[in-house]
DRENTORKOL-3810 file (N, C-alpha, C; in nm, 4 decimals):
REM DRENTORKOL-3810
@n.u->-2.4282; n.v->11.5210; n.w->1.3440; ca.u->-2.4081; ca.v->11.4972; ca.w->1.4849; c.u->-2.2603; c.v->11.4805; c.w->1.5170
@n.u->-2.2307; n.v->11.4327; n.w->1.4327; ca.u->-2.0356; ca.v->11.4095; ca.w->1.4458; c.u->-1.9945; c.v->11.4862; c.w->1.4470
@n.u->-2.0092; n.v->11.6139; n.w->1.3574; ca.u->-1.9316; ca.v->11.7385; ca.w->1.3758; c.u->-1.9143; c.v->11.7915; c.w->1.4866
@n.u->-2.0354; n.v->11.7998; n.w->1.5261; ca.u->-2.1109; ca.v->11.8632; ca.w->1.6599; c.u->-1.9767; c.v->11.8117; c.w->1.7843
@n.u->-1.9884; n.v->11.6766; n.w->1.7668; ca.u->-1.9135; ca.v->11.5793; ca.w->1.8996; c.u->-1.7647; c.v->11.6643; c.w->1.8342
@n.u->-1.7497; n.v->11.6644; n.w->1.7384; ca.u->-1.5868; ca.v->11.6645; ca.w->1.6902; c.u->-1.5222; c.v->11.8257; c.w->1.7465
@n.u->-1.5994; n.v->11.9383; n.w->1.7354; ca.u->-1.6083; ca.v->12.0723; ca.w->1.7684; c.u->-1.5957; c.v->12.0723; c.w->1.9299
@n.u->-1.6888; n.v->11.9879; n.w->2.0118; ca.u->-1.7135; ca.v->12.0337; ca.w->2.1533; c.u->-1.5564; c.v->11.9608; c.w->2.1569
@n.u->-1.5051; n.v->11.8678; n.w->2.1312; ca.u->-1.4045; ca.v->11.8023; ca.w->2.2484; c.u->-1.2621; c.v->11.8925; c.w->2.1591
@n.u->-1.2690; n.v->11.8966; n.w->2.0495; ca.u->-1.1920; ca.v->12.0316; ca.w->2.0359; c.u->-1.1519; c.v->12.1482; c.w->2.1263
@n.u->-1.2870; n.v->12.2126; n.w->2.1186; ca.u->-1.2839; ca.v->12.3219; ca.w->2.2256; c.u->-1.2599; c.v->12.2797; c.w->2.3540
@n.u->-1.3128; n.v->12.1910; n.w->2.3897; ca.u->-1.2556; ca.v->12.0816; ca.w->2.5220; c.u->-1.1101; c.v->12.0965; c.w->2.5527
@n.u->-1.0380; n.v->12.0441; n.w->2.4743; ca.u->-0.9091; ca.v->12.0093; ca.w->2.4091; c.u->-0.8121; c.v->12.1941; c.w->2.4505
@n.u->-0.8838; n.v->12.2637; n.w->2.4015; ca.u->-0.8012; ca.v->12.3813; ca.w->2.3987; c.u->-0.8380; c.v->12.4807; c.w->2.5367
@n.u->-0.9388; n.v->12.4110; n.w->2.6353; ca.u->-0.9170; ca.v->12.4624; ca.w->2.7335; c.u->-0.8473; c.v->12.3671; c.w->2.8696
@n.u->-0.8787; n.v->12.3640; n.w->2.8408; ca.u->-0.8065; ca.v->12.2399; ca.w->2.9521; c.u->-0.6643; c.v->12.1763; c.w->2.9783
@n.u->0.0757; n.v->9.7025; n.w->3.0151; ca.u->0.0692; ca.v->9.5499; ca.w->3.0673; c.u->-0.0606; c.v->9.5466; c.w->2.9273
@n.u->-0.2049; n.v->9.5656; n.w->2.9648; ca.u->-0.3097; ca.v->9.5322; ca.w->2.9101; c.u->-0.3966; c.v->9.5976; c.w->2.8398
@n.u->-0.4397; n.v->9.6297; n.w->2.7851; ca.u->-0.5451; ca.v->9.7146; ca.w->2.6836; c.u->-0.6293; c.v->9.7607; c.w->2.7529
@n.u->-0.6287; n.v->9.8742; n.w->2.8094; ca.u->-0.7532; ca.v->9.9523; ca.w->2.8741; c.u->-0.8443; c.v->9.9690; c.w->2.7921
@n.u->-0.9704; n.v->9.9499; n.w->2.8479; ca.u->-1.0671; ca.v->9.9538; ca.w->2.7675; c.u->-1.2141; c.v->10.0759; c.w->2.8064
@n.u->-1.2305; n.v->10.1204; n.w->2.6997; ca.u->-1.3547; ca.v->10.2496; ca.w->2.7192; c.u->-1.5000; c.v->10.1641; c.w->2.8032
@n.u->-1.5416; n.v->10.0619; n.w->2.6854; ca.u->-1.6763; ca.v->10.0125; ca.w->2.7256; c.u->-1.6659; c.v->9.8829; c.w->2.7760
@n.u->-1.7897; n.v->9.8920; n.w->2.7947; ca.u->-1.8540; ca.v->9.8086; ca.w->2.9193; c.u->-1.9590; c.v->9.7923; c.w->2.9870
@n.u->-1.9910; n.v->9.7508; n.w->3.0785; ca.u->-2.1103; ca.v->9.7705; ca.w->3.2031; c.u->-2.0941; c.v->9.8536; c.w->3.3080
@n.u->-2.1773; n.v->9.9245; n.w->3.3384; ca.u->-2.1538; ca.v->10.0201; ca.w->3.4497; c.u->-2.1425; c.v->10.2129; c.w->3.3888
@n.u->-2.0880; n.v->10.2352; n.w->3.5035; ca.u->-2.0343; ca.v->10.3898; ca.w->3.3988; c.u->-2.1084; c.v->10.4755; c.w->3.4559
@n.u->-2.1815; n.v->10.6353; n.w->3.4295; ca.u->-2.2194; ca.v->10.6702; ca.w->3.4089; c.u->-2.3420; c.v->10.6860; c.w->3.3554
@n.u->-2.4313; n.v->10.7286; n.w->3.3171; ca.u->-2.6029; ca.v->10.7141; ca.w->3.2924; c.u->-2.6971; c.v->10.8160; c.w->3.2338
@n.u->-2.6298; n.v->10.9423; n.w->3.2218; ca.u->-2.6668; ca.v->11.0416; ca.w->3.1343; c.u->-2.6779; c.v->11.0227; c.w->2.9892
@n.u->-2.8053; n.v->11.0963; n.w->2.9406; ca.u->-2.8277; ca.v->11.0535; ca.w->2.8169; c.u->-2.8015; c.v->11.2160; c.w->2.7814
@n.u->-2.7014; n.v->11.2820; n.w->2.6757; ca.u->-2.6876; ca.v->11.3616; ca.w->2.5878; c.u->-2.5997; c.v->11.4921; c.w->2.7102
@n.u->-2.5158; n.v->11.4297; n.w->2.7949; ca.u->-2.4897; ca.v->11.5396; ca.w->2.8557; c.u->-2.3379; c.v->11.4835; c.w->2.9085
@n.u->-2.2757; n.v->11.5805; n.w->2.9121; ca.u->-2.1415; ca.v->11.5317; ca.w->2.9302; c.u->-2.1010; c.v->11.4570; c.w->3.0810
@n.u->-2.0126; n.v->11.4132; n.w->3.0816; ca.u->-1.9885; ca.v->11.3017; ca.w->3.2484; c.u->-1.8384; c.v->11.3264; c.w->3.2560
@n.u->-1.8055; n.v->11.3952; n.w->3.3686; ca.u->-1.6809; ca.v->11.4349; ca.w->3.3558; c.u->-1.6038; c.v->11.3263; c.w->3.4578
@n.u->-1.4673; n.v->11.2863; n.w->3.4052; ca.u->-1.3890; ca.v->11.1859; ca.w->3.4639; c.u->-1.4467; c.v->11.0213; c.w->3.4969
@n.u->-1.5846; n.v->11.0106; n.w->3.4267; ca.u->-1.6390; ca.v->10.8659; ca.w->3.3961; c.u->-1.6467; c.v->10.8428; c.w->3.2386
@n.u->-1.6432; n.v->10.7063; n.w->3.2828; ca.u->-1.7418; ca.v->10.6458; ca.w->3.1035; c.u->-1.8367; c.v->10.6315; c.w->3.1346
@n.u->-1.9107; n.v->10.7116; n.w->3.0372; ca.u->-2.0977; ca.v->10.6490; ca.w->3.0041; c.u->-2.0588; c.v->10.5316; c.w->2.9610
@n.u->-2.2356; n.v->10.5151; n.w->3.0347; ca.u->-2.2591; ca.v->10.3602; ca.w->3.0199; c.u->-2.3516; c.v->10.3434; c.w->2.8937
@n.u->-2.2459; n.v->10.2266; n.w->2.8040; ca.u->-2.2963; ca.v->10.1782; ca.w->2.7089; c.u->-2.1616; c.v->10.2115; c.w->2.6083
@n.u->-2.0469; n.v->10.2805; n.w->2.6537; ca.u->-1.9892; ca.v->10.3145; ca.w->2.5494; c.u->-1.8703; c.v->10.1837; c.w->2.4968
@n.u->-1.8687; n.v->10.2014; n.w->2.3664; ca.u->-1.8425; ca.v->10.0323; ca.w->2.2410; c.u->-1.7116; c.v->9.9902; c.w->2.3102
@n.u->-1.6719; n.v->9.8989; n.w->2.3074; ca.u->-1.5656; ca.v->9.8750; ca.w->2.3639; c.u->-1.4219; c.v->9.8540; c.w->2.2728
@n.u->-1.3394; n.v->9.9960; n.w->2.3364; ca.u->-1.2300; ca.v->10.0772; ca.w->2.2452; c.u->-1.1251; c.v->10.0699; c.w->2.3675
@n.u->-0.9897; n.v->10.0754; n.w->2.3033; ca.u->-0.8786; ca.v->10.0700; ca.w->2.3462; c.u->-0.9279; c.v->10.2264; c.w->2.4235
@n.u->-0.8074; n.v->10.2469; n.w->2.5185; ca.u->-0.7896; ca.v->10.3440; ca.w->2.6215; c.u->-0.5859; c.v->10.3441; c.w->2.6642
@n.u->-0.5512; n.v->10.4840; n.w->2.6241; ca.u->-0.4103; ca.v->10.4560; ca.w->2.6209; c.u->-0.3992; c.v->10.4306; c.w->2.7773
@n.u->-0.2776; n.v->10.3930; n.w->2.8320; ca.u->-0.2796; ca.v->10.3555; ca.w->2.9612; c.u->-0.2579; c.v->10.4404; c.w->3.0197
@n.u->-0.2746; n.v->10.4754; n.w->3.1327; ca.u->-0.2516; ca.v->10.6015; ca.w->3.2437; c.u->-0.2849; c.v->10.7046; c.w->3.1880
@n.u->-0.3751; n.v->10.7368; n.w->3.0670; ca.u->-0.4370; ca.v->10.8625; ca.w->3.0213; c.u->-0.5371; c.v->10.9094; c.w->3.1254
@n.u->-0.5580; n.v->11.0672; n.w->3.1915; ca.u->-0.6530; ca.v->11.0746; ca.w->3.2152; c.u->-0.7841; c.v->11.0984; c.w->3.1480
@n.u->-0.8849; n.v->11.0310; n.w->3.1513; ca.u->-1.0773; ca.v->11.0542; ca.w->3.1206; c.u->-1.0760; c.v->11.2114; c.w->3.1590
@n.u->-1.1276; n.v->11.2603; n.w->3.0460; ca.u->-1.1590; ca.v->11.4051; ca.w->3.1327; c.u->-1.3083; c.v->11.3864; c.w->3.0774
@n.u->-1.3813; n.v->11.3640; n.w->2.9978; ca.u->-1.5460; ca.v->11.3514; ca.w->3.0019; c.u->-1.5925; c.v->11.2353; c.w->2.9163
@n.u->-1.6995; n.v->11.2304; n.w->2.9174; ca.u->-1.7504; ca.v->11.0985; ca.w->2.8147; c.u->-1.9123; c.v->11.1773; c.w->2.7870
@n.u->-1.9863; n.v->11.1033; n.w->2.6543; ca.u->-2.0646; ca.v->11.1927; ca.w->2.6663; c.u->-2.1477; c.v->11.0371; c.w->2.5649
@n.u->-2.3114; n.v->11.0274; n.w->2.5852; ca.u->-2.3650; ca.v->10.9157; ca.w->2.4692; c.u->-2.4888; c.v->11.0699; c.w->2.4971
@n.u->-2.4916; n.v->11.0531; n.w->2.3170; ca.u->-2.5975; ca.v->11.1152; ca.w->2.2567; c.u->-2.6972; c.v->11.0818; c.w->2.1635
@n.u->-2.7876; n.v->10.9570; n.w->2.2077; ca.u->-2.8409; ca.v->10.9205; ca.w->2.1019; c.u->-2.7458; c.v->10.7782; c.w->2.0737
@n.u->-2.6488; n.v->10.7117; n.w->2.1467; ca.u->-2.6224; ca.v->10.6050; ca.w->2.0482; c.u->-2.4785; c.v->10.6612; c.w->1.9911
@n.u->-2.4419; n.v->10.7802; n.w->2.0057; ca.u->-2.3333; ca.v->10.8387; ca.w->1.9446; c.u->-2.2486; c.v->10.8598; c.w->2.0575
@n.u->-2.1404; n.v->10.7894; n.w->2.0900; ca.u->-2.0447; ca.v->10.7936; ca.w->2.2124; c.u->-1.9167; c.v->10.9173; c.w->2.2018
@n.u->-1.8921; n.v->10.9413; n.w->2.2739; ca.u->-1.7749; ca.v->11.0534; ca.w->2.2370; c.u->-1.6742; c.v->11.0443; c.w->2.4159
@n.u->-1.5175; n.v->11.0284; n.w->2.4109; ca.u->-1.4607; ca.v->11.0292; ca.w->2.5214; c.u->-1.3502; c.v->11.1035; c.w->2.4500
@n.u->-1.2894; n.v->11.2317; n.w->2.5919; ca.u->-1.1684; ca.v->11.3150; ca.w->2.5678; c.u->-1.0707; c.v->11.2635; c.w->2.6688
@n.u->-0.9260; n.v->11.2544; n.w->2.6395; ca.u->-0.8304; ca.v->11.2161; ca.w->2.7984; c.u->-0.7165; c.v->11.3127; c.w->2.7179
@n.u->-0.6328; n.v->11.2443; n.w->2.8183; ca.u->-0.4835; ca.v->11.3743; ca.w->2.8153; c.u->-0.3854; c.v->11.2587; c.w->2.8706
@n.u->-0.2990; n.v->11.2770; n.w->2.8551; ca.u->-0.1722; ca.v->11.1998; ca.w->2.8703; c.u->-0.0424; c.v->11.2611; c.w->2.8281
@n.u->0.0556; n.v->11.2355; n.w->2.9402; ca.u->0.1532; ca.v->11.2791; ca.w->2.9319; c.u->0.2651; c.v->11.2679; c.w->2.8699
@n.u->0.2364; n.v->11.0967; n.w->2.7870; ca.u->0.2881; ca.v->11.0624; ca.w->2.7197; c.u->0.3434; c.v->11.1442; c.w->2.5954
@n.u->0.4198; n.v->11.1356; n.w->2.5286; ca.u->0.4609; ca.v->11.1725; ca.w->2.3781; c.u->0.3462; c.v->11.1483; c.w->2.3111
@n.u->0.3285; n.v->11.2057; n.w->2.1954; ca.u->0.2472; ca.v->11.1571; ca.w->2.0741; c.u->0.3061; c.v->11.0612; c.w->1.9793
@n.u->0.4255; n.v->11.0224; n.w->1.9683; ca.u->0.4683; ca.v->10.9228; ca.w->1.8844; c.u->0.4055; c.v->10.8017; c.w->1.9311
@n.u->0.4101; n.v->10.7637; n.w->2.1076; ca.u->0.3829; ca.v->10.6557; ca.w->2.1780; c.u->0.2508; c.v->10.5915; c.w->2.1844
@n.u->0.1711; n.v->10.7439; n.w->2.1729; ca.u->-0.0159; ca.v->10.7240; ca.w->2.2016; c.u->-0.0287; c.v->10.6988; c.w->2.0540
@n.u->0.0465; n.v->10.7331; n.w->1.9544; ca.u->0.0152; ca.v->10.6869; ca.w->1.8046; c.u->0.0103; c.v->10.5186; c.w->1.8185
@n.u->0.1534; n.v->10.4898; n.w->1.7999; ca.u->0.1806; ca.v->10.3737; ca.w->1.7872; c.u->0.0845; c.v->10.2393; c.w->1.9203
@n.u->0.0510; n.v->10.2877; n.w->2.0094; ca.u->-0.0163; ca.v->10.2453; ca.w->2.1020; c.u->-0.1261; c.v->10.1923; c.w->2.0209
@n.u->-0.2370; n.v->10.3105; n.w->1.9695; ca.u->-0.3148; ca.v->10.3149; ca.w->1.8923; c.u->-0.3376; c.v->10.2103; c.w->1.7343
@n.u->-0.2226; n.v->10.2221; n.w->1.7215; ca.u->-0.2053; ca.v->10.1643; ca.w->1.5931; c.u->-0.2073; c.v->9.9906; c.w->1.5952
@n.u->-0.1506; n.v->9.9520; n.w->1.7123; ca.u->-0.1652; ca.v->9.7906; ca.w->1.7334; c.u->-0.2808; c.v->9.7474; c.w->1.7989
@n.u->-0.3476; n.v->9.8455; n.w->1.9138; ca.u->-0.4169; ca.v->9.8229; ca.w->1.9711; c.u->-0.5656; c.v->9.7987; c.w->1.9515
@n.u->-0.6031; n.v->9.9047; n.w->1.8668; ca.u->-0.7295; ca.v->9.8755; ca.w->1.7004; c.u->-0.7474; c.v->9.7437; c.w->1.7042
@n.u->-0.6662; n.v->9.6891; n.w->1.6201; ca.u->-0.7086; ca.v->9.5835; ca.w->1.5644; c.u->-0.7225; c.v->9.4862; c.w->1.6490
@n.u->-0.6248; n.v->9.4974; n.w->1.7647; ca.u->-0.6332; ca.v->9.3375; ca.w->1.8570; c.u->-0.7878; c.v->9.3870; c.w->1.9256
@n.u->-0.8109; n.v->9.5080; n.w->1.8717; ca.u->-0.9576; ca.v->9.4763; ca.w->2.0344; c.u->-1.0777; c.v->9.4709; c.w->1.8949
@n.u->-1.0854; n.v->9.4526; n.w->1.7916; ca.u->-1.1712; ca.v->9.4260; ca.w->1.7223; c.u->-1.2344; c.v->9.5838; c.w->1.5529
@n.u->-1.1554; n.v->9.6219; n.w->1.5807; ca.u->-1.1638; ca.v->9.7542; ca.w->1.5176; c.u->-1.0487; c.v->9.7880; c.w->1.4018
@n.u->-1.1133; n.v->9.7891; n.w->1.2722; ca.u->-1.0502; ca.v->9.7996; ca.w->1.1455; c.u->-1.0242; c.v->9.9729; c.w->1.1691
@n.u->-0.9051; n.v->10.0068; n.w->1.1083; ca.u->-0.8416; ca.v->10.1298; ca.w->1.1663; c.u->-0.7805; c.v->10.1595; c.w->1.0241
@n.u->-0.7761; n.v->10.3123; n.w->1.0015; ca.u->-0.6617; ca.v->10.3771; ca.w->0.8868; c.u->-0.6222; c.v->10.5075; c.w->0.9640
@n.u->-0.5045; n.v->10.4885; n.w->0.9323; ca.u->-0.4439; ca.v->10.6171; ca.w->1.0430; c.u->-0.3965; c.v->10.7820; c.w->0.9033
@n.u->-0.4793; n.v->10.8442; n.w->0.9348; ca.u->-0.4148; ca.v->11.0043; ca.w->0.8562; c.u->-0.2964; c.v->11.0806; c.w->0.9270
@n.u->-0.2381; n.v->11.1483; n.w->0.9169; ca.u->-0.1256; ca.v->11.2134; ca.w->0.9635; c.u->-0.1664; c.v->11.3355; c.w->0.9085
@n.u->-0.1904; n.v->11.4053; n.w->1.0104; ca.u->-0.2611; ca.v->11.5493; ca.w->0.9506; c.u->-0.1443; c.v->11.6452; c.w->0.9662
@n.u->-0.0741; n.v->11.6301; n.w->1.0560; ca.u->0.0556; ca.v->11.6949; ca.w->1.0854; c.u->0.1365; c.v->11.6214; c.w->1.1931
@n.u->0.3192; n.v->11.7321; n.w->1.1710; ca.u->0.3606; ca.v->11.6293; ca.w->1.2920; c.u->0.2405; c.v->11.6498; c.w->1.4790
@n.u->0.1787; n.v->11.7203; n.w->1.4678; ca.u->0.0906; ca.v->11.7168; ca.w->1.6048; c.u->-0.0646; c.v->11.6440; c.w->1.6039
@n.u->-0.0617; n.v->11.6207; n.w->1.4690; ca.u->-0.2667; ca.v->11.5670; ca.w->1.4710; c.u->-0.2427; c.v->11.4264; c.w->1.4001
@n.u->-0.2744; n.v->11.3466; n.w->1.4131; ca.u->-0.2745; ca.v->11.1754; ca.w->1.4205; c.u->-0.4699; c.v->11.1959; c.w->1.4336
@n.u->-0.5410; n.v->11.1171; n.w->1.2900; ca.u->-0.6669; ca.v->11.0858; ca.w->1.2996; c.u->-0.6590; c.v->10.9115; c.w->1.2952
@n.u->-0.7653; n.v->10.8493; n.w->1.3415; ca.u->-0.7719; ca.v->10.7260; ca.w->1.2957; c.u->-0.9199; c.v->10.6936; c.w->1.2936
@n.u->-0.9257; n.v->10.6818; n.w->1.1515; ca.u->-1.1099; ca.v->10.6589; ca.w->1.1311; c.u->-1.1181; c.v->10.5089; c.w->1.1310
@n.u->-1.2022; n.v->10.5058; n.w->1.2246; ca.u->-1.1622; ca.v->10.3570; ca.w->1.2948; c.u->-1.3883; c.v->10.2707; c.w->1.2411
@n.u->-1.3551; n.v->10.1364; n.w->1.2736; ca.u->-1.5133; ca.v->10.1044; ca.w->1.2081; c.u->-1.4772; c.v->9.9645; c.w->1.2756
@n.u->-1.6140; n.v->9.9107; n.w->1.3269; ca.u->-1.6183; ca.v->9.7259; ca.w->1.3614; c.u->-1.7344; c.v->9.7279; c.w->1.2881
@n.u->-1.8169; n.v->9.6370; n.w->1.3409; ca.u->-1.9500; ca.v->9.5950; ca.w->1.2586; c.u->-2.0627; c.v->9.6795; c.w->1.3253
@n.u->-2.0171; n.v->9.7511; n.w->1.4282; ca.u->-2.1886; ca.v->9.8134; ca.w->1.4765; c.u->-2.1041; c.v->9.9956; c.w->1.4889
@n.u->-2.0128; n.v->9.9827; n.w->1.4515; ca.u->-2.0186; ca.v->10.1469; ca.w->1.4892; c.u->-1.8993; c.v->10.2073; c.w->1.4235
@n.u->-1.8677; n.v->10.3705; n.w->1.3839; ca.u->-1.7716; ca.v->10.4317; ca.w->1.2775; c.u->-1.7138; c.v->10.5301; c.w->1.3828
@n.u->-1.6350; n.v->10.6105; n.w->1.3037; ca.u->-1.5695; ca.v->10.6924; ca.w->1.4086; c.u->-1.4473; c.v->10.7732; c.w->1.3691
@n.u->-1.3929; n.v->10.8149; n.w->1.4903; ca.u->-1.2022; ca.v->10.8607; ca.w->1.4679; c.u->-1.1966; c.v->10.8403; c.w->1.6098
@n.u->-1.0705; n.v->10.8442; n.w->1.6457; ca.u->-0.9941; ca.v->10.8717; ca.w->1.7221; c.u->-0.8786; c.v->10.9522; c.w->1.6821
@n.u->-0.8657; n.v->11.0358; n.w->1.7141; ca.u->-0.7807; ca.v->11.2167; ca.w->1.7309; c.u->-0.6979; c.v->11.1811; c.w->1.7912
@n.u->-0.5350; n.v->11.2132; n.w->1.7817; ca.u->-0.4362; ca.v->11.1976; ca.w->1.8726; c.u->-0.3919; c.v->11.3476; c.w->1.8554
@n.u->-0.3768; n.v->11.4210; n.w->1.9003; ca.u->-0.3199; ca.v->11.5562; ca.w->1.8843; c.u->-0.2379; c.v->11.6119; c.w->1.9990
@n.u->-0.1361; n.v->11.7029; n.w->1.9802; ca.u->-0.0353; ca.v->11.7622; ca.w->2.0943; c.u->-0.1381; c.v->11.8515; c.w->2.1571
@n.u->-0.1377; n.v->11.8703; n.w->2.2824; ca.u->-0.2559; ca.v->11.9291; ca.w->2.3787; c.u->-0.1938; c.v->12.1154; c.w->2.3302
@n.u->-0.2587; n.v->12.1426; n.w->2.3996; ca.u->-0.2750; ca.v->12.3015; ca.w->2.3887; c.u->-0.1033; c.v->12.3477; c.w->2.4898
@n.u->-0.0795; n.v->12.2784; n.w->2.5913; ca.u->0.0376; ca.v->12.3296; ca.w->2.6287; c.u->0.1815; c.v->12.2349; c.w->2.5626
@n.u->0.1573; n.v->12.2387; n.w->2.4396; ca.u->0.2642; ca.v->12.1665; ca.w->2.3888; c.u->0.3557; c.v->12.0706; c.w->2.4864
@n.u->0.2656; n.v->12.0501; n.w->2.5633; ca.u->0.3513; ca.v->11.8990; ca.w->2.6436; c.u->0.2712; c.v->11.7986; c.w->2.6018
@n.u->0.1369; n.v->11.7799; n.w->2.6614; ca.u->0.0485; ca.v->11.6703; ca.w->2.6804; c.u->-0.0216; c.v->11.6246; c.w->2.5549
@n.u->-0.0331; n.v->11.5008; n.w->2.5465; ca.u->-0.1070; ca.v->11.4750; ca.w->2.4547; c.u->-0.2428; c.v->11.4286; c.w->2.4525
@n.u->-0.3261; n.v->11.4947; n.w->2.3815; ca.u->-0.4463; ca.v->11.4841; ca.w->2.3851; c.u->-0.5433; c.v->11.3727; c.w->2.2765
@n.u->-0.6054; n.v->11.3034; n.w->2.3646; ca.u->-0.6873; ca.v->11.2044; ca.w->2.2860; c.u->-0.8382; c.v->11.2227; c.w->2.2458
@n.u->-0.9061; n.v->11.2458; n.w->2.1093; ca.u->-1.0487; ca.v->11.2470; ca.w->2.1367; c.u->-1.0993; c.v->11.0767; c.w->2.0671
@n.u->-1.1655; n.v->11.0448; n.w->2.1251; ca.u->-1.2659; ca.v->10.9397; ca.w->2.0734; c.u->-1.4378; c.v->10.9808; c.w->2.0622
@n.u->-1.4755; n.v->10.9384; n.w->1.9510; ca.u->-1.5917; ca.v->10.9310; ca.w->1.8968; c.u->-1.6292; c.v->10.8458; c.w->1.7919
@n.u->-1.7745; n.v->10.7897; n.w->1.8273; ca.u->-1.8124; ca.v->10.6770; ca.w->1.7117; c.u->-1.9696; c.v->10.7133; c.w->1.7535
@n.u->-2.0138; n.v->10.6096; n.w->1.6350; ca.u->-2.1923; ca.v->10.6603; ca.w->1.5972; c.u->-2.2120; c.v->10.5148; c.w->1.5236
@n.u->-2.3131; n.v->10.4851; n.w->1.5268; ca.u->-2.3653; ca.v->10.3339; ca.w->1.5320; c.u->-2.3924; c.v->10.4033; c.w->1.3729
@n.u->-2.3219; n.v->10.2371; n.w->1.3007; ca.u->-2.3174; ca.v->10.2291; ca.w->1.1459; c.u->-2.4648; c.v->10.2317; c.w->1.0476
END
């Protein structure tokens, strides 16, 4: 099922003060279908870089998946990433796949995952995927 999530926001990806946070109450309400510019509701509660835009969110089964874009650098949405993990409850190891792809297979007690930092398709923007699946 992960692959699955990891492929669509890929292809996603190539067409297109405080800790913001993914989850919560409220949101969205679709079960297995994408929600464009909301969070589904129910999704774990994960850092969100700041002023990134949401471009979809998607729960499949319990398996959450969110794509955004930001204009930021990728050094910034790294390092963002990298402090932000742990203060919101989430044990994190960061891969460096290249200077453009930043993974972080991230885990708390109810759910696993990555978060993708990668240079967007127009070598400006940087692109974020999140996905996790109950442990």
């Amino acid at each position: 099922m992960i692959k699955k999530i990891i492929i669509v926001f890929a292809f996603s990806f190539l067409l297109a003060g405080c800790i913001p946070k993914l989850g919560g109450d409220g949101g969205a309400t679709s079960q297995s279908e994408f929600i464009k510019g909301k969070v589904i509701s129910g999704f774990p509660n994960m850092p969100r870089y700041p002023k990134s835009q949401l471009l979809e969110s998607i729960n499949d089964k319990n398996s959450f998946g969110a794509s955004f874009i930001s204009e930021e650098n990728i050094q910034k949405v790294v390092d963002f990433y990298n402090s932000s993990l742990t203060a919101t409850g989430w044990e994190s190891t960061l891969v460096k796949n290249s200077q453009t792809n930043y993974a972080f297979e991230v885990r708390n007690a109810d759910f696993s995952g990555k978060v993708i930092v990668n240079t967007a398709s127009d070598n400006k923007s940087t692109a974020i995927s999140v996905f996790v699946e109950p442990r």
